[in-house]
C-alpha positions as CSV (number, residue, x, y, z in Angstrom):
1,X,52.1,-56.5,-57.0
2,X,52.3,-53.2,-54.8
3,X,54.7,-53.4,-51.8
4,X,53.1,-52.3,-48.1
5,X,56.1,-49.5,-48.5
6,X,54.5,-48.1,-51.4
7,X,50.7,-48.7,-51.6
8,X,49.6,-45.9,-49.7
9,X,50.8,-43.4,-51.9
10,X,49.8,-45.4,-55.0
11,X,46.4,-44.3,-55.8
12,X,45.3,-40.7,-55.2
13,X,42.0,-41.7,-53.4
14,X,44.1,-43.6,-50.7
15,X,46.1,-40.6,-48.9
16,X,43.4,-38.2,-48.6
17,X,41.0,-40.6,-47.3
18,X,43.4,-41.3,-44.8
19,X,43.9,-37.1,-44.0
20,X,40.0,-36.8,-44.4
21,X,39.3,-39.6,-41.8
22,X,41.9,-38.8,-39.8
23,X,40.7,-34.7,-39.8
24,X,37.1,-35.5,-39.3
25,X,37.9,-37.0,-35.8
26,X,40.8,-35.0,-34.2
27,X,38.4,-31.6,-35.5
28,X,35.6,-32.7,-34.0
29,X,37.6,-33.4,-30.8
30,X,38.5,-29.8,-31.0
31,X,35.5,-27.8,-31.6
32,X,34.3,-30.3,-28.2
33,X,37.0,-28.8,-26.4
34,X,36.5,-25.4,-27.4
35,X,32.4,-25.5,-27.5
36,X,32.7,-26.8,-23.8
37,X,35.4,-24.3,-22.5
38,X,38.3,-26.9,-21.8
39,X,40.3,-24.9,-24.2
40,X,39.8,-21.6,-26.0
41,X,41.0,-20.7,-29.9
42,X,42.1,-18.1,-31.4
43,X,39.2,-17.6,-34.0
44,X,35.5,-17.6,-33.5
45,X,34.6,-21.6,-32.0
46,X,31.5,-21.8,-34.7
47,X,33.8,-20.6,-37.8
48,X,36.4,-22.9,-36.9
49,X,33.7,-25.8,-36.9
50,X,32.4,-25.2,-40.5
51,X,35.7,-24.0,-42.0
52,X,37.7,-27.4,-40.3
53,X,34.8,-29.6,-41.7
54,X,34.7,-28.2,-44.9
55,X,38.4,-27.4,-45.6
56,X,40.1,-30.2,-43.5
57,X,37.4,-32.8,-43.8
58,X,35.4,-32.6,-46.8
59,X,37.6,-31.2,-49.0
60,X,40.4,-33.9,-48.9
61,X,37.6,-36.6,-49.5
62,X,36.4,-34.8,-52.4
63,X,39.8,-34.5,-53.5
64,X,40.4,-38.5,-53.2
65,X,37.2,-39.0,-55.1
66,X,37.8,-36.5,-57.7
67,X,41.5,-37.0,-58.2
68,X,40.8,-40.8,-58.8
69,X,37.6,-40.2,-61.3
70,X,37.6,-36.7,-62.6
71,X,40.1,-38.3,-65.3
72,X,37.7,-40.5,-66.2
73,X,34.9,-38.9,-66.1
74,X,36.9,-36.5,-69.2
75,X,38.8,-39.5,-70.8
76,X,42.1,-38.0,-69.7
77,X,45.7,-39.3,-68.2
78,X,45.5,-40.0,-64.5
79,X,47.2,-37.9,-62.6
80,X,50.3,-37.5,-61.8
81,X,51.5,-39.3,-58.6
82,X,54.5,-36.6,-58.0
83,X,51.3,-33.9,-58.2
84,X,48.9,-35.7,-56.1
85,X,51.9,-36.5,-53.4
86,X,53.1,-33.0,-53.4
87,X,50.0,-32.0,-52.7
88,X,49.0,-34.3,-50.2
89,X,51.9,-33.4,-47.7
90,X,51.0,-30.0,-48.4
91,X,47.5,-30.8,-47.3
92,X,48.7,-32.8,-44.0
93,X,51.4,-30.1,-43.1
94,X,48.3,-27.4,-43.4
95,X,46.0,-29.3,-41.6
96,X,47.9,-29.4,-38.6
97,X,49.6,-26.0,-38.5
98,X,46.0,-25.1,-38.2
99,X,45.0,-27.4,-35.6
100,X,48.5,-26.2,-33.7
101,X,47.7,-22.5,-34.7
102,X,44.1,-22.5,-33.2
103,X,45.7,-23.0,-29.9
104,X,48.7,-20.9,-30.3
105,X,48.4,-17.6,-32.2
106,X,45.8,-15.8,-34.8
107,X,48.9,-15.5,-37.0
108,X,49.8,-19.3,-37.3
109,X,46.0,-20.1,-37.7
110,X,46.2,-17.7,-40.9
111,X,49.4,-19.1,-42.3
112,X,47.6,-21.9,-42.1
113,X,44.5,-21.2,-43.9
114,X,46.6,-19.4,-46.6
115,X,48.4,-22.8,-47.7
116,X,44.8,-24.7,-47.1
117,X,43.8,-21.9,-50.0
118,X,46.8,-22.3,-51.9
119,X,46.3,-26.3,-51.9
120,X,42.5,-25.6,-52.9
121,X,44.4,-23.3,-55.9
122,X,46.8,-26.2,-57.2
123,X,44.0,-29.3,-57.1
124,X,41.6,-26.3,-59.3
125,X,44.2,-26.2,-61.8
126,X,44.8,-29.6,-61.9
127,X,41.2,-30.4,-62.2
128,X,40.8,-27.6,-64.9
129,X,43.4,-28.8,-66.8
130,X,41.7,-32.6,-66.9
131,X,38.5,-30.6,-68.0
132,X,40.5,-28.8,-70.9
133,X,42.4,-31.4,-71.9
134,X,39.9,-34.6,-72.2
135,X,38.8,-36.3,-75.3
136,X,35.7,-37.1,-73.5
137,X,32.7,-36.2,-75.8
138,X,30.4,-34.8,-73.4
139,X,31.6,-32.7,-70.4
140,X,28.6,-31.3,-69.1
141,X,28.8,-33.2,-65.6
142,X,32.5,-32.3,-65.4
143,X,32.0,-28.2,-66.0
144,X,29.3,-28.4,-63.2
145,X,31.9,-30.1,-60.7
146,X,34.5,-27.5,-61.9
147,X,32.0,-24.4,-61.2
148,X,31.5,-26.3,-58.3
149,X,35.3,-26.0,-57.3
150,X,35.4,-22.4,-58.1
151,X,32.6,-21.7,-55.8
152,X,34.7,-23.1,-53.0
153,X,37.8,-21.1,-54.1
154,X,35.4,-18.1,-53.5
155,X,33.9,-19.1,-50.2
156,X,37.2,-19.8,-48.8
157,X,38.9,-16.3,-49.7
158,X,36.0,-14.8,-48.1
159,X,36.4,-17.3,-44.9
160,X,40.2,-16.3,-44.7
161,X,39.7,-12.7,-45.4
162,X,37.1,-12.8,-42.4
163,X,39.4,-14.0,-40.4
164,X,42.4,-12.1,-41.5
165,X,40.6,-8.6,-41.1
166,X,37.9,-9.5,-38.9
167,X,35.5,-8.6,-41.3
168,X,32.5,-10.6,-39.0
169,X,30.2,-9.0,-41.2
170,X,31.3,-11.1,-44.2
171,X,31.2,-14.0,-42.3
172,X,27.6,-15.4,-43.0
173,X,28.2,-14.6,-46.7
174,X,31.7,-17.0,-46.9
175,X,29.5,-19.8,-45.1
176,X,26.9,-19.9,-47.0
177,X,28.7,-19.9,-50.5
178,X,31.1,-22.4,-48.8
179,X,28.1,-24.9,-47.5
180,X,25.3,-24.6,-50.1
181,X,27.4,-24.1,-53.3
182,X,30.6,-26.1,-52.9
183,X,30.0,-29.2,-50.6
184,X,26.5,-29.4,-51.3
185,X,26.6,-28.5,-54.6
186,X,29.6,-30.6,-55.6
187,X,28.1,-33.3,-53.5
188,X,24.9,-32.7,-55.7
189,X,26.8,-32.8,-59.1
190,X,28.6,-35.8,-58.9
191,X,26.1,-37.8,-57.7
192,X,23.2,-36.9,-60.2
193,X,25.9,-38.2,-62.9
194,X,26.9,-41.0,-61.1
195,X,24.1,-42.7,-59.0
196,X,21.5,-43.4,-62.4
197,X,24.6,-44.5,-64.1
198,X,25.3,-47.2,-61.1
199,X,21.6,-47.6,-60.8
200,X,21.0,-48.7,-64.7
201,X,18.5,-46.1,-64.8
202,X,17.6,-45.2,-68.2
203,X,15.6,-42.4,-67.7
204,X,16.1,-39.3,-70.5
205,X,18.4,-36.6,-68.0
206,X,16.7,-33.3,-67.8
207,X,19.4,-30.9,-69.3
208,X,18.1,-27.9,-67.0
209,X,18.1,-29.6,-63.9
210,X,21.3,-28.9,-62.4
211,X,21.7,-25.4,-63.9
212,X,18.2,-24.5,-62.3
213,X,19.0,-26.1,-58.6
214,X,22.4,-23.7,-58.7
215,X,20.5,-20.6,-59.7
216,X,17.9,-21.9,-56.5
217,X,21.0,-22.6,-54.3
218,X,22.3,-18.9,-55.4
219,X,19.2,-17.5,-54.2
220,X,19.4,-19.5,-50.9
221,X,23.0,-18.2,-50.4
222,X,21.3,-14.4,-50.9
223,X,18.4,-15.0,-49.0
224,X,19.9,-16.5,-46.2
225,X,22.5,-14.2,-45.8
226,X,20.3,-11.4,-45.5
227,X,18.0,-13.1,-43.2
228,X,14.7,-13.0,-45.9
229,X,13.0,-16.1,-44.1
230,X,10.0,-16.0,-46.1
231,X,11.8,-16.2,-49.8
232,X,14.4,-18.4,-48.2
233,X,11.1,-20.7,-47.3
234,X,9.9,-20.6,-51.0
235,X,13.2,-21.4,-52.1
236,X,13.2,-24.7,-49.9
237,X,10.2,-25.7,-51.0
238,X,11.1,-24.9,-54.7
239,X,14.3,-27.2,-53.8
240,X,12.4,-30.1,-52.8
241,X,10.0,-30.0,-54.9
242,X,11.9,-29.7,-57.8
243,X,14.5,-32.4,-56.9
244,X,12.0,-34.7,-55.9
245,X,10.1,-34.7,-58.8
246,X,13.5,-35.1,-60.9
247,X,14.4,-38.5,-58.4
248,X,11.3,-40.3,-58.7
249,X,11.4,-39.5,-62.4
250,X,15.1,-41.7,-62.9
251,X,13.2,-44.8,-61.5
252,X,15.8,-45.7,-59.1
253,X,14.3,-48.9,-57.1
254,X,16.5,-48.4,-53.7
255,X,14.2,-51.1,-52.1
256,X,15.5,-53.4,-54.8
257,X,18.8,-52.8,-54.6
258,X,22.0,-53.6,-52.1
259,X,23.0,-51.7,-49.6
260,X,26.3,-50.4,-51.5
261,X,23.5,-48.5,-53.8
262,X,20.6,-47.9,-51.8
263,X,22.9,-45.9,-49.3
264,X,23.5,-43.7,-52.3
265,X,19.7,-43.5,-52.9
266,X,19.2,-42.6,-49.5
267,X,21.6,-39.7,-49.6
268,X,20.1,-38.7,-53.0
269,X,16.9,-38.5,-51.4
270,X,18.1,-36.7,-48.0
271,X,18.0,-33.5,-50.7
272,X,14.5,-33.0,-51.1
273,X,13.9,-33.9,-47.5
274,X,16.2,-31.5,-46.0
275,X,15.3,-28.6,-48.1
276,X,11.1,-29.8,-47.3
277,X,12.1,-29.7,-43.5
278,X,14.2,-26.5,-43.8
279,X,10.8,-24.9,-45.0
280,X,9.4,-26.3,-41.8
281,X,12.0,-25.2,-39.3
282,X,12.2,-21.8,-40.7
283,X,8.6,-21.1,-40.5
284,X,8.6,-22.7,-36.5
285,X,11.5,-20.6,-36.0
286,X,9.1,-18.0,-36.6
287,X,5.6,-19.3,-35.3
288,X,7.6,-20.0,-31.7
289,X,10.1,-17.4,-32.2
290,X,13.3,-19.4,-31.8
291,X,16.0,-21.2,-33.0
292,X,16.3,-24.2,-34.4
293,X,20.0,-24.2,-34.0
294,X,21.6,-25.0,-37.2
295,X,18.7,-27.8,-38.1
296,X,18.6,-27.2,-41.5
297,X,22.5,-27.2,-42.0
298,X,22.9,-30.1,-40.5
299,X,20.5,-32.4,-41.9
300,X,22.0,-31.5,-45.4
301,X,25.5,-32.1,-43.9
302,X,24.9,-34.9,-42.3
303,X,21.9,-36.7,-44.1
304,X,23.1,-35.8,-47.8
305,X,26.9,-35.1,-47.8
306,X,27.9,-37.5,-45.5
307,X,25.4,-40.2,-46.4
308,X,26.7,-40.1,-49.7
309,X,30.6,-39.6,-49.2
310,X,30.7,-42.6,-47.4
311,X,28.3,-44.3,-50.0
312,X,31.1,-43.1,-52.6
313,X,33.8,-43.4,-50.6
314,X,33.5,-47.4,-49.7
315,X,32.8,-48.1,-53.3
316,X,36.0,-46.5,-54.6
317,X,37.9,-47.8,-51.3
318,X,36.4,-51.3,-52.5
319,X,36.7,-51.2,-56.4
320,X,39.9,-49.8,-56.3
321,X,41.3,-52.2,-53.9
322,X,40.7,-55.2,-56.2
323,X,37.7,-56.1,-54.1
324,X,34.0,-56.1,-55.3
325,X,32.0,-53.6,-54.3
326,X,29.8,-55.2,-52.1
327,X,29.0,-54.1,-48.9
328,X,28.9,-56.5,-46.1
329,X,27.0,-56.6,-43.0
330,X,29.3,-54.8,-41.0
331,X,29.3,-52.0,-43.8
332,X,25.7,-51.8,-43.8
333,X,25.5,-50.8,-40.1
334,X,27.8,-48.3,-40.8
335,X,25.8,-46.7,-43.6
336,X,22.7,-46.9,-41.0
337,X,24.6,-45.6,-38.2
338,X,25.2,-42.0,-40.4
339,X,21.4,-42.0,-40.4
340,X,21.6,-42.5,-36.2
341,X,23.9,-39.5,-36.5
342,X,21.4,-37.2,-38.2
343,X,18.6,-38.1,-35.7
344,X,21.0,-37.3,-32.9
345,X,22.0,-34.0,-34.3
346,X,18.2,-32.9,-34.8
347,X,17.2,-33.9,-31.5
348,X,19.6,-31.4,-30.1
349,X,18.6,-28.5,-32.7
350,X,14.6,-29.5,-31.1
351,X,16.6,-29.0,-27.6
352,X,17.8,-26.0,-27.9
353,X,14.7,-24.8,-30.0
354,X,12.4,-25.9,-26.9
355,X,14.1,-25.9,-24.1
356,X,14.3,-30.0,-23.3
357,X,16.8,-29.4,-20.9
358,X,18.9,-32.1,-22.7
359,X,22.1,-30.7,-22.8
360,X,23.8,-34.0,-22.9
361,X,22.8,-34.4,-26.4
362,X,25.8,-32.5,-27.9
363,X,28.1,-34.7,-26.4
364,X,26.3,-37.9,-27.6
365,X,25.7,-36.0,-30.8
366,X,30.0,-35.5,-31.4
367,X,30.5,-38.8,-29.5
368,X,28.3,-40.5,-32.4
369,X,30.8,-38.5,-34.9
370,X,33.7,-39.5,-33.7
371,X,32.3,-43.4,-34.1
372,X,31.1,-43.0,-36.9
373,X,34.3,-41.8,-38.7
374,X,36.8,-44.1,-36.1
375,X,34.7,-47.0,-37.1
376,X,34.6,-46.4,-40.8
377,X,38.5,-45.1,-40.6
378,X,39.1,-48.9,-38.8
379,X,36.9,-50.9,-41.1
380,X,39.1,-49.6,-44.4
381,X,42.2,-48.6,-42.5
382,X,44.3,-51.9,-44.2
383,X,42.5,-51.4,-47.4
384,X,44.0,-47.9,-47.6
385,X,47.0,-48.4,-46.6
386,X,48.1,-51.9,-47.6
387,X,45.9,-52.7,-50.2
388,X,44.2,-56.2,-50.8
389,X,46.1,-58.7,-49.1
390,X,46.6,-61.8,-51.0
């Protein structure tokens, strides 16, 4: 039986959960602070909100997640807990050097980024060595989660040089690569291997289907990046269409099923919606000549990628734990609340797009955020750190 000394550190998933959660709140904090004027940073208050989400948030979840199955997933050894530990101090010493250096000086903020990179460069070579080294048969999955990886490597040199050379020019390039084809497409990998497989879905995989939504997720990073609103519209519809037709082909039954699933059916299916309604916003961004103020992003960051990290993320909190993964009550509202979060967010993009005069929206919007992760953070605090309690 673990000891409460020693559990937390046990388990790779359990530490950088913790960071993740942890990140996600006092981030979000920040980039309040900042977007409101109470404080002002020493980098761009836009790049600091993607690059603190992506590299302080999501990427310690995905490490947690992918640390814990990747071996699996290749039939490999687990790893090491002197690796994973290493690295996650490494991880929480980064992570707030750069929330100290976005207050203090340009130069601490870079140091900072630099061992955020180098982290990213260890838990790539850890995750490439699994990949190389598994007796697993087929490993199709695992290379798409490794290219994955390697797009995120690229996005965040690009994010860092940007910053270290103020290279603003650069700057829409290293988002869009970091967004659309590491979080989302990572997101997108693991969970077209893993959500028919918990969903006893039988249905014959299409071996072209990931390869042709990263070659359309390329070609959204191009167009985009340029500004080419009228292929980046094709694209989206492309997207949705082509993922759709792919979900309701596996025969997945979320109506059927609990909420620990259906949450992960729901996120599945926030793909196709978001890319349908990115179609839409783009084209009203043109018919009323606005801005929809980062609509699109956001409902792929918030109604995919966080639907379905905390879908994943209470299930491997829960299995790992020694406790069934079954979602109570409780739980439930908090996989409903994520979709509360979206709507909030979207009503603010339709704010600033026609001028509701609802400014109060972004700070009900954040506020919901900051729940949202404080209550899931509280609900599986003692699970993380202690363990099932006997």
């Amino acid at each position: 039986m673990q000891t409460e000394q020693n559990y937390f550190l046990s388990q790779p998933h359990q530490p950088f959960f913790a960071l993740g959660i942890f990140n996600a709140l006092s981030v979000m904090l920040l980039f309040f602070m900042a977007y409101k004027g109470v404080v002002s940073l020493t980098i761009d208050t836009t790049l600091f909100h993607i690059y603190s989400l992506a590299f302080l948030v999501f990427h310690n979840l995905f490490t947690g997640f992918l640390f814990t199955t990747f071996p699996r997933f290749n039939q490999s050894a687990i790893i090491e807990k002197n690796y994973y530990v290493r690295l996650f101090y490494l991880n929480v010493f980064a992570s707030l050097l750069f929330m100290a250096g976005v207050f203090i000086h340009l130069y601490l903020t870079l140091f900072a980024m630099f061992l955020l990179f180098l982290s990213e460069i260890f838990n790539l070579i850890k995750l490439q060595s699994i990949y190389k080294n598994g007796a697993a048969p087929d490993k199709n999955d695992s290379f798409w989660i490794l290219v994955a990886n390697y797009f995120g490597l690229v996005g965040h040199l690009v994010l860092l040089c940007v910053v270290a050379f103020k290279l603003d020019f650069a700057a829409l390039f290293g988002i869009y690569i970091t967004f659309y084809l590491y979080l989302i497409f990572l997101a997108f990998s693991v969970g077209q291997r893993m959500i028919p497989f918990f969903s006893h879905s039988w249905a014959e995989k299409n071996p072209n289907f990931v390869k042709i939504v990263l070659v359309l997720f390329v070609f959204k990073v191009l167009f985009a990046t340029f500004g080419i609103a009228s292929a980046e519209i094709v694209t989206d519809i492309l997207l949705a269409i082509y993922m759709l037709r792919e979900f309701l082909r596996w025969e997945l039954h979320p109506l059927q099923s609990p909420s620990i699933l259906w949450v992960l059916h729901l996120a599945l299916f926030w793909l196709p919606t978001a890319f349908g309604l990115s179609a839409i916003s783009l084209l009203a961004e043109i018919f009323f000549e606005t801005s929809l103020y980062f609509f699109n992003i956001h409902l792929l960051a918030l109604g995919f990628l966080t639907t379905v990290l905390v879908g994943f993320g209470t299930r491997v909190i829960l299995g790992h734990a020694g406790v069934p993964p079954q979602a109570d009550a409780f739980t439930t509202k908090i996989f409903l609340f994520v979709q509360a979060v979206v709507l909030l967010r979207s009503l603010l993009s339709l704010n600033v797009a026609f001028g509701w005069d609802m400014a109060y929206l972004f700070d009900i919007s954040v506020f919901a955020w900051i729940m949202l992760f404080g209550i899931w953070g509280g609900k599986y605090a003692r699970l993380l750190i202690f363990g099932k309690q006997v």
